[in-house]
TORROKE-841865 format. One record per residue (C-alpha): residue in three letters; y, x, z. Coordinates in Angstrom, 1 decimal, decimal comma. Last residue first. Example, Ala and Ser with C-alpha at 12.3 -4.5 7.8 and 13.67 -1.06 7.14 Angstrom:
aa  y  x  z
SER  -1,1  13,7  7,1
ALA  -4,5  12,3  7,8
This chain:
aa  y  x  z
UNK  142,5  33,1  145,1
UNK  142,3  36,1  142,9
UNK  144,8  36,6  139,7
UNK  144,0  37,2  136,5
UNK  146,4  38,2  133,7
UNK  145,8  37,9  129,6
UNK  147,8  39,2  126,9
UNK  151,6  38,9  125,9
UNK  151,6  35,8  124,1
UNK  150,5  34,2  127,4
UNK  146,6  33,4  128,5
UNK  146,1  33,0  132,3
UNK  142,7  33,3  134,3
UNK  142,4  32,4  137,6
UNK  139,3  34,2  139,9
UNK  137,8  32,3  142,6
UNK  134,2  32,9  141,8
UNK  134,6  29,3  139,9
UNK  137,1  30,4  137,8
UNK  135,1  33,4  136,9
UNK  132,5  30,9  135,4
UNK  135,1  28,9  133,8
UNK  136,9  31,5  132,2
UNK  133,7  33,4  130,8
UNK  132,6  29,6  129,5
UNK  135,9  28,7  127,9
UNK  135,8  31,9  125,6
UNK  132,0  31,6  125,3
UNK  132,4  27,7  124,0
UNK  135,8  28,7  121,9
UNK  134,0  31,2  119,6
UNK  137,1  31,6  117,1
UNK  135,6  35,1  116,4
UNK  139,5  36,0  117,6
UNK  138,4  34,1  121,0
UNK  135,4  35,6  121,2
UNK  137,2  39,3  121,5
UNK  139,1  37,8  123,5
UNK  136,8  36,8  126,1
UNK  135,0  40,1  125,6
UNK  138,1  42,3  126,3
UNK  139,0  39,6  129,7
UNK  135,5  40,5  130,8
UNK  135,8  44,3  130,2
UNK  139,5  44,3  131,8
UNK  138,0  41,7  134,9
UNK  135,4  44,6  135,2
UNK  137,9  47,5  135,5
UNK  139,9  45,5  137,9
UNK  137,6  44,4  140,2
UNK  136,2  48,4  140,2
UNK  138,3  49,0  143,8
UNK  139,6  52,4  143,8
UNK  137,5  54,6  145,9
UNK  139,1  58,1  144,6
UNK  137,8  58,9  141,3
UNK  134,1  57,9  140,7
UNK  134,5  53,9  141,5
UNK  134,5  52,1  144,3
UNK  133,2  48,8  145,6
UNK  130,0  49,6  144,6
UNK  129,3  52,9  146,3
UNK  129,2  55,5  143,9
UNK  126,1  57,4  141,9
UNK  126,9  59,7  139,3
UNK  123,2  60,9  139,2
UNK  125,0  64,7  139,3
UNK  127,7  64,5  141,5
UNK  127,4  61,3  143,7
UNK  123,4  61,4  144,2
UNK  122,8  65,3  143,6
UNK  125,9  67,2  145,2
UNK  127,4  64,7  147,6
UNK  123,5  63,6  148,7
UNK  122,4  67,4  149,2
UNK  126,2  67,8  151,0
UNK  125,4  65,2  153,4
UNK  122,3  66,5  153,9
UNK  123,0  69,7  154,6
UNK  125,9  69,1  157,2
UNK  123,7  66,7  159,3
UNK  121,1  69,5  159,7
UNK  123,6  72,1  160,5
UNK  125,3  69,1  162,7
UNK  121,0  69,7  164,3
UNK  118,9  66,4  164,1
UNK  116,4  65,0  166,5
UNK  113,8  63,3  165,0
UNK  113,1  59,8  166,1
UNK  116,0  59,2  167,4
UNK  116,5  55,9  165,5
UNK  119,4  57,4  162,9
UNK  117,1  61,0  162,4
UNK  114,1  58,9  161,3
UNK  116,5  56,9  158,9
UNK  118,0  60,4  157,9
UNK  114,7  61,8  157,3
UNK  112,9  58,6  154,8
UNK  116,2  58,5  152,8
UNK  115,8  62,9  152,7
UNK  112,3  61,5  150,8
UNK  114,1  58,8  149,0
UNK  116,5  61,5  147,6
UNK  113,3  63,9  146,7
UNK  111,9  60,6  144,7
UNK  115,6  60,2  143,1
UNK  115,2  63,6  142,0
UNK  111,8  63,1  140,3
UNK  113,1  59,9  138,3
UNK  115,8  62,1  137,3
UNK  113,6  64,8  135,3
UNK  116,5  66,5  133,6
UNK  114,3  68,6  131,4
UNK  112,5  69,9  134,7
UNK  115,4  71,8  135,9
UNK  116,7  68,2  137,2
UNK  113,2  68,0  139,5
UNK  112,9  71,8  140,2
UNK  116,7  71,4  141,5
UNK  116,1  68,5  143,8
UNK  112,7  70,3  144,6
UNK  115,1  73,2  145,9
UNK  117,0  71,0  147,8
UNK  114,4  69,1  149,4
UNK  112,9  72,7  150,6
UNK  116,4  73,0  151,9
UNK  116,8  70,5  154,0
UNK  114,1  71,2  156,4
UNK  114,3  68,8  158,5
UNK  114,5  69,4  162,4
UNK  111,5  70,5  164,6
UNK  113,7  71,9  167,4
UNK  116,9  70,9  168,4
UNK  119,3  73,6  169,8
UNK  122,2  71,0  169,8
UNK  121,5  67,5  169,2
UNK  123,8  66,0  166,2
UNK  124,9  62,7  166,5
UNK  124,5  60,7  163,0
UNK  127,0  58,1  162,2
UNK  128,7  59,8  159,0
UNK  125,4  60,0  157,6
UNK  124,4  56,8  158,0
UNK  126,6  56,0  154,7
UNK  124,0  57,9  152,4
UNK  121,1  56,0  154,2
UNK  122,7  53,0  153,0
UNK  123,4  54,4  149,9
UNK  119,9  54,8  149,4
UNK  118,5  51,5  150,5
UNK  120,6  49,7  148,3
UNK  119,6  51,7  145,5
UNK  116,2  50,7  145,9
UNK  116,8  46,8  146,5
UNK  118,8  46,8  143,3
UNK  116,0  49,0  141,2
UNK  113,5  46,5  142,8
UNK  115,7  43,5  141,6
UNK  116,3  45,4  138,3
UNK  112,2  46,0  137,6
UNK  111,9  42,0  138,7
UNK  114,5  40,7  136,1
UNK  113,3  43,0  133,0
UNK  114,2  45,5  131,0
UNK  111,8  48,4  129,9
UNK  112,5  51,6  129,3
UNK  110,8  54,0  126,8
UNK  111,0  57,7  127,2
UNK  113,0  60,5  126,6
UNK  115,3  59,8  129,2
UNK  113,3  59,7  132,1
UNK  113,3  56,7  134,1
UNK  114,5  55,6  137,4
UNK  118,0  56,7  136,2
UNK  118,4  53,9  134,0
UNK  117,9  51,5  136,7
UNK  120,4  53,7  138,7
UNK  123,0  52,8  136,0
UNK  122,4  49,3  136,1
UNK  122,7  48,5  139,8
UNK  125,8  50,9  139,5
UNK  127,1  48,2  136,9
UNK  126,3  45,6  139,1
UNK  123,5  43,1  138,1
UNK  124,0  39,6  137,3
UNK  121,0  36,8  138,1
UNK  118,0  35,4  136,7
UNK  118,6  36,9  133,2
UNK  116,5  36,1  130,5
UNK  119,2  32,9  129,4
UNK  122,0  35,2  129,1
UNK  125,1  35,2  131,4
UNK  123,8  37,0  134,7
UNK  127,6  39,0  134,3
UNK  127,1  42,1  135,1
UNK  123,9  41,8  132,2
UNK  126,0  40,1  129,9
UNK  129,2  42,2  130,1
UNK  126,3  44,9  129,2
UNK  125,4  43,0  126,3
UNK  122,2  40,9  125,9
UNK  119,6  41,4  123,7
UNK  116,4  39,3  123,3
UNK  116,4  37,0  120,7
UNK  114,2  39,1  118,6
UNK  116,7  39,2  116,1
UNK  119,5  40,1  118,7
UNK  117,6  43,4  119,1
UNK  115,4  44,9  122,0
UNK  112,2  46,1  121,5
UNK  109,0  44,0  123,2
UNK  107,6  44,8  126,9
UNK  109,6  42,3  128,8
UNK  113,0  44,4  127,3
UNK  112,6  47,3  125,7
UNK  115,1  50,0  125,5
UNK  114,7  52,9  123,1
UNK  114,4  57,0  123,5
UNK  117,6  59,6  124,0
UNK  117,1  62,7  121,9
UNK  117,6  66,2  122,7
UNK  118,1  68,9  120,0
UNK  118,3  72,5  121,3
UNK  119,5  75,6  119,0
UNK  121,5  73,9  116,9
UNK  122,8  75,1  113,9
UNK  119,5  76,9  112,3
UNK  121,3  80,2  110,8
UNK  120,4  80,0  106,5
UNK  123,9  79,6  105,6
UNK  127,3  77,8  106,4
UNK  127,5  75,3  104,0
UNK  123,7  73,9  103,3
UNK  122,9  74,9  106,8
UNK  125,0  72,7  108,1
UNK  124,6  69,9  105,6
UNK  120,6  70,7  105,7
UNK  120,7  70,0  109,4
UNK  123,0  67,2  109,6
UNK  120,5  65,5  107,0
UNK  117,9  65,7  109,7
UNK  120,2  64,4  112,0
UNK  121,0  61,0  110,5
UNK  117,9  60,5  108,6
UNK  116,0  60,2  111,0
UNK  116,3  61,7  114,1
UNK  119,3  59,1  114,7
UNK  116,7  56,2  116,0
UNK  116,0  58,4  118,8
UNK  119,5  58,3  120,3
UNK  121,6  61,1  120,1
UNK  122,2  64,6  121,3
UNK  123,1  68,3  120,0
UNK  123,0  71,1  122,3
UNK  123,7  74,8  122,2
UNK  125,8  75,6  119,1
UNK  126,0  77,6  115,5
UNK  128,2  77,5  113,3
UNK  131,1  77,0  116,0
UNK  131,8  74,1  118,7
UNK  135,0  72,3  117,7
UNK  135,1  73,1  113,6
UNK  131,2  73,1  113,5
UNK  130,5  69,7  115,5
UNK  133,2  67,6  113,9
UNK  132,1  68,6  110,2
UNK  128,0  68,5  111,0
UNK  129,1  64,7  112,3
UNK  131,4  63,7  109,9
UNK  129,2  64,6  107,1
UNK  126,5  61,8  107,7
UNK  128,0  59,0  107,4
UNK  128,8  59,7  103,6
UNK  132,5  60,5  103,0
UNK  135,3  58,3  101,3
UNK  136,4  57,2  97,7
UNK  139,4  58,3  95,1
UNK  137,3  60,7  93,2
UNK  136,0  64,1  92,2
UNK  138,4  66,5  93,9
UNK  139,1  64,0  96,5
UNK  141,5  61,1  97,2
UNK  141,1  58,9  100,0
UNK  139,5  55,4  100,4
UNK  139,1  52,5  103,2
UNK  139,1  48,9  102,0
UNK  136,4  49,0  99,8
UNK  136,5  46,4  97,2
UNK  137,5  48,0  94,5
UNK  134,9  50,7  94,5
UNK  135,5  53,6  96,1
UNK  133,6  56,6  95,0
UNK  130,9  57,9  97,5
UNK  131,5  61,6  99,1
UNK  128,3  63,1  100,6
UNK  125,4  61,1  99,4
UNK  122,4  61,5  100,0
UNK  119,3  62,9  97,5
UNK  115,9  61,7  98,4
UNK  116,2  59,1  95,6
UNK  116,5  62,0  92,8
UNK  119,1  62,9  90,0
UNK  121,1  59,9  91,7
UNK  123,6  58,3  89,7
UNK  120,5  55,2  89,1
UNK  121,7  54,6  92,7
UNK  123,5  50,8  91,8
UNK  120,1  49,3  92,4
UNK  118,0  51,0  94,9
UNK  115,3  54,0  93,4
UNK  112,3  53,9  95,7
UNK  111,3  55,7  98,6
UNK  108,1  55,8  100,5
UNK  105,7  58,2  98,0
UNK  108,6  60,7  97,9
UNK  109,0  60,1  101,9
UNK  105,4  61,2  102,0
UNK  105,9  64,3  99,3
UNK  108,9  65,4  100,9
UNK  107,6  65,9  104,6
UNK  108,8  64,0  107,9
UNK  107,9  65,7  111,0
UNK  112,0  64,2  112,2
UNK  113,6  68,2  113,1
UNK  111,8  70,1  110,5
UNK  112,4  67,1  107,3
UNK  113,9  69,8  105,3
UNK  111,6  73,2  106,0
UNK  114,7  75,4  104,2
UNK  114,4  77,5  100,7
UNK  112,8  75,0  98,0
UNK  113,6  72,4  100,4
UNK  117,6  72,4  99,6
UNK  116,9  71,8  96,0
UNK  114,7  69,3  96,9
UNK  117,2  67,8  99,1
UNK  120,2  68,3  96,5
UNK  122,8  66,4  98,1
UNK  125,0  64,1  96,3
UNK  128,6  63,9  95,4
UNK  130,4  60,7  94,5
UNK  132,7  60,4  91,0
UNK  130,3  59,7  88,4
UNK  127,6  62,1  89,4
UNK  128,9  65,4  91,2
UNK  126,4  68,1  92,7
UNK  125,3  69,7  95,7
UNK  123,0  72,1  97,0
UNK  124,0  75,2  95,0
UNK  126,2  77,1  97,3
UNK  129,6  76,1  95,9
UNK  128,2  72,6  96,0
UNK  127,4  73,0  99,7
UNK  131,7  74,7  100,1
UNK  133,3  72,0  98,6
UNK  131,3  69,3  100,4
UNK  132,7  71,2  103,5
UNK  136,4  71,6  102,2
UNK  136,1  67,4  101,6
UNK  134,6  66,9  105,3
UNK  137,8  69,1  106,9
UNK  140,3  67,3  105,0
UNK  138,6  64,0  106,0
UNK  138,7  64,7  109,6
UNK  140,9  62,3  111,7
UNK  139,1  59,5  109,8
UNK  135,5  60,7  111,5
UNK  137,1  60,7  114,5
UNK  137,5  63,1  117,4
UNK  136,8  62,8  121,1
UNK  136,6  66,0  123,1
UNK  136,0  67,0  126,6
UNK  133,8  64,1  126,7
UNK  134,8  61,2  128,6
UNK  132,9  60,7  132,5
UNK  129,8  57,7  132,8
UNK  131,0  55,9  135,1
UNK  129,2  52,6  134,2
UNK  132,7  50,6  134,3
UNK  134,5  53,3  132,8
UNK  132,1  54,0  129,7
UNK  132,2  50,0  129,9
UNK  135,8  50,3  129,0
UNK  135,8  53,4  126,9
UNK  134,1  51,3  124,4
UNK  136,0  48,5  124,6
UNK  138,8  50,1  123,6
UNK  137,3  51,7  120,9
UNK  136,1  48,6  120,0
UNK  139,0  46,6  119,5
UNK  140,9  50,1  117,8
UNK  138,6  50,5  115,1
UNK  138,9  47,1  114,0
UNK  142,4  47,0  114,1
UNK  142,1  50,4  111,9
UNK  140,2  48,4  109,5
UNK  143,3  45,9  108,9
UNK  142,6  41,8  109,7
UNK  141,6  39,1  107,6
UNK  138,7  38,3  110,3
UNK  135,5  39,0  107,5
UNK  137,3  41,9  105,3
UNK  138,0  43,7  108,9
UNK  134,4  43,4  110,2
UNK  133,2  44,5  106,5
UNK  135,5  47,5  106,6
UNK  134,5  48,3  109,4
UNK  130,5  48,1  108,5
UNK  131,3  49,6  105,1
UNK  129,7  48,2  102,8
UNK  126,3  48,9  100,9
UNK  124,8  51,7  99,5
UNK  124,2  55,3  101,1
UNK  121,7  53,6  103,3
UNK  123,1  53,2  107,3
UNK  122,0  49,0  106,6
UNK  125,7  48,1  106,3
UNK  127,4  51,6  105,2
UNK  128,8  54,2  108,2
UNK  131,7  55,5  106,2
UNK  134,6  54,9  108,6
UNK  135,6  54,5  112,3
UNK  132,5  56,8  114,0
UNK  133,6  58,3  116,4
UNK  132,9  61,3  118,4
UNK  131,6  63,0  121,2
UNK  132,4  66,7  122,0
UNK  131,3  68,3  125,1
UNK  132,9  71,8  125,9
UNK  131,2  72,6  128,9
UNK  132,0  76,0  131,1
UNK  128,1  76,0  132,8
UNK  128,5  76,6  136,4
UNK  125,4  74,7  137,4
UNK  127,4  71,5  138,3
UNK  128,9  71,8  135,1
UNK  125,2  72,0  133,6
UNK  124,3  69,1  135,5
UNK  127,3  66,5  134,9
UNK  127,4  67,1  131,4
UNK  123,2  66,5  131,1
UNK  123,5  63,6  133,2
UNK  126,5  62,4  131,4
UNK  124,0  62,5  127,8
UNK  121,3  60,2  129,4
UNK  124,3  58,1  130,6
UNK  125,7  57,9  127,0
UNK  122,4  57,1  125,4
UNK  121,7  54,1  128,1
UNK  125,3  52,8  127,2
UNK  124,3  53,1  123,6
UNK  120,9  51,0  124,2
UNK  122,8  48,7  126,3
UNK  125,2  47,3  123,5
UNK  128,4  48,7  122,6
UNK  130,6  45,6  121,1
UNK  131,1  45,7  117,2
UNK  132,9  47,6  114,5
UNK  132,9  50,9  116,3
UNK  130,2  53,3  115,1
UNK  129,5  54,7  118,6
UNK  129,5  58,4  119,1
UNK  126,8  61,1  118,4
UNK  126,1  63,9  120,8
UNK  127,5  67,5  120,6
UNK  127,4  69,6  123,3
UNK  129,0  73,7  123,5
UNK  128,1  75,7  126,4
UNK  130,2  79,0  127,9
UNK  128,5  80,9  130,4
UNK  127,0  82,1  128,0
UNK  127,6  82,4  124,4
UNK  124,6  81,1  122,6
UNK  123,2  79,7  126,0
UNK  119,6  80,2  127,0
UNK  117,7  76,8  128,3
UNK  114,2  77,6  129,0
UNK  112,2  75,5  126,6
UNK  110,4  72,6  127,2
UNK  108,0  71,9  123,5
UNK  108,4  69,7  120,3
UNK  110,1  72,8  118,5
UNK  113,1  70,8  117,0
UNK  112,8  67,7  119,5
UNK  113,9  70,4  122,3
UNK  112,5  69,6  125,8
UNK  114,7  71,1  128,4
UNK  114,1  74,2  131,0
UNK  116,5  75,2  133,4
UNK  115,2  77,9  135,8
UNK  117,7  80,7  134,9
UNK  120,7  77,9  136,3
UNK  119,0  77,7  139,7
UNK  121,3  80,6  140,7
UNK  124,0  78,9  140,3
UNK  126,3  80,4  137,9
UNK  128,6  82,7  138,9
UNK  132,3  81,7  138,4
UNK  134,6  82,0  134,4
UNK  138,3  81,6  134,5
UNK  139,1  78,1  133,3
UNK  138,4  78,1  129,4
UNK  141,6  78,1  126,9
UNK  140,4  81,3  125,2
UNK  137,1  80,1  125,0
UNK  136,7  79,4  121,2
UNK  133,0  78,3  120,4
């Protein structure tokens, strides 16, 4: 990756040798070893943004801030790139199908790019209100069709690519006759052979494995360029090994997504990658973010049991008892480890609320604390900070830390009754093991503030609730419009509708 503009480099932290994290390529915890140290280049998979993020990708956007926060916290120079998705991603992410903007757009009469930009927006906005920090980098796939056109050019230059009536394919068993294509997922040809069948309209295909890189526009689809082979747009899956070369190199340290993407998603990044630039695996660790459950089943909106973050602050769904804070939320997520399940439900928040409560409470005592000069016996703050490190060295292993965090809970309580008399060297070292590990790294912030400077978050939630109000009010779903008004109505707040947007105001 280019480092020219790069801060000037500092030591690393010591604890930076010990980081190990569990690659999905090899199946095993690896120590981490940069490809250009101390520089590190991250690439995880944005939203496709034709609809409101749900909690599984605010879960896989925390997993992925964790990560961020720890290896700057480390020393690490970051560039993290996260994209978007705002065209090619087809209704049921086969290589037929529509367009899932353009679907959104065709549906409400309204341009893609409109699309694009509603849920962008909303996007960042519970990013915000979860503070979870913005990439270093945020392209789009539309930004980069140039870039995805010279890459197709450059796998059918190579042999694993071909033309057929205007879209381009990939050659997977081409591609398998020299590379282990399926590596990454543990699929194998013959099995997904034996599950695949030809799809009408696919007959262009000289095999079903083969995906498609450029699709010809038919005249329906609402987003199309011209090509070398036809007026059309890219596959889904070319944005991704595009965005990820040009910004972090041939070959780079981590790639991220949720566990659903290991298939076909990143596989097929793989053999694009290594289809175009050569035989070099791209990515040297893989980490992958795993499912939420809610009440032991998986959550989706056919099961009847999703519910959107604005949701979930807001108590406004018929499995929630109550709402629960955004930070609430977050350090739910953090109680578990990222690669496996996590399960939703009303007691496991109340107990996350209750814990969390507890820990910023002990966080605040800190400032109250009267050292006792010469006192013997004190804590020793430093063995919890070197299990703070084993714990995030561990593959990020934040349930662990928060167990070290309730353990310093457990000292500053005994140190707040008297019961242990406390040195300011003492004080001094906790406060800066909570700074470092609970504020830093977990990204934990007392509720009424938010990561930057203690502004009140009122505002950031009233911006998500006002986006979701409208966003019901275009769907011409008057019952949630009048329902979110109402309910904040009734907390005091008065909304007001004008041609130029909506204001609130608090009695």
């Amino acid at each position: 990756m280019d480092s020219s503009n790069t801060p000037a480099e500092t030591p690393l932290s010591p604890y930076a040798a010990d980081l190990h994290i569990g690659n999905s390529l090899s199946r095993e915890k690896e120590r981490f070893t940069p490809y250009n140290p101390p520089y590190v280049g991250m690439y995880v998979c944005g939203p496709t943004v034709y609809s409101n993020v749900h909690l599984g990708n605010v879960r896989t956007f925390l997993t992925f801030d964790i990560v961020y926060r720890y290896l700057l916290h480390l020393g690490f120079k970051v560039r993290y790139v996260r994209n978007i998705t705002d065209v090619g991603h087809l209704t049921g992410d086969t290589d037929d199908g529509e367009d899932k903007i353009g679907k959104k757009a065709r549906l409400e009469n309204i341009e893609p790019m409109e699309v694009v930009q509603r849920y962008t927006n909303d996007f960042h906005d519970v990013m915000r209100v979860f503070h979870i920090l913005p990439p270093s980098i945020e392209p789009t796939a539309t930004g980069h069709i140039v870039e995805q056109i010279s890459m197709i050019e450059k796998i059918i230059e190579n042999g694993y690519a071909y033309a057929s009536n205007g879209s381009v394919y990939f050659d997977v068993r081409k591609y398998a006759e020299q590379h282990n294509y399926g590596a990454l997922s543990g699929r194998r040809i013959d099995e997904l052979q034996n599950q695949t069948r030809a799809l009408d309209g696919q007959d262009e295909k000289r095999d079903p494995l083969d995906f498609a890189l450029w699709k010809k526009a038919d005249a329906s689809h609402l987003m199309h360029w011209p090509s070398p082979w036809s007026e059309g747009f890219p596959g889904w899956h070319l944005e991704c090994s595009v965005m990820s070369t040009k910004y972090l190199g041939k070959t780079f340290d981590i790639h991220g997504g949720g566990m659903d993407l290991k298939f076909p998603h990143h596989e097929c990044e793989i053999a694009q990658n290594m289809g175009a630039h050569g035989p070099e695996e791209p990515v040297r660790y893989w980490i992958h973010g795993n499912m939420l459950t809610v009440n032991g089943r998986k959550m989706s909106k056919s099961e009847g049991n999703g519910f959107t973050p604005e949701e979930l602050i807001t108590g406004n769904h018929k499995l929630l008892e109550k709402g629960y804070s955004p930070m609430t939320v977050r350090f739910f997520m953090l109680q578990g480890h990222y690669a496996g399940t996590l399960d939703f439900s009303n007691p496991a928040l109340q107990a996350a609320e209750k814990g969390l409560e507890r820990l910023m409470a002990a966080w605040g005592l800190l400032g109250d604390l009267t050292p006792v000069e010469g006192a013997e016996g004190h804590p020793d703050v430093d063995a919890l900070r070197d299990r703070a490190y084993a714990a995030m060295n561990d593959d990020f292993n934040t349930p662990m830390l928060i167990a070290v965090l309730y353990d310093a809970v457990k000292v500053i309580n005994s140190a707040a009754s008297g019961h242990m008399p406390i040195t300011e060297e003492g004080i001094t070292a906790l406060r800066a093991l909570f700074d470092q590990f609970a504020h830093d790294i977990l990204g934990l912030v007392p509720e009424t503030q938010d990561g930057a400077g203690g502004e009140d978050r009122s505002d950031q939630l009233m911006e998500v609730l006002c986006a979701v109000r409208a966003e019901a009010k275009a769907n011409k779903d008057w019952a949630t419009a009048d329902l979110i008004r109402d309910r904040l109505g009734a907390l005091g707040v008065q909304i007001k509708d004008s041609k130029d947007g909506t204001t609130w105001t608090f009695d």
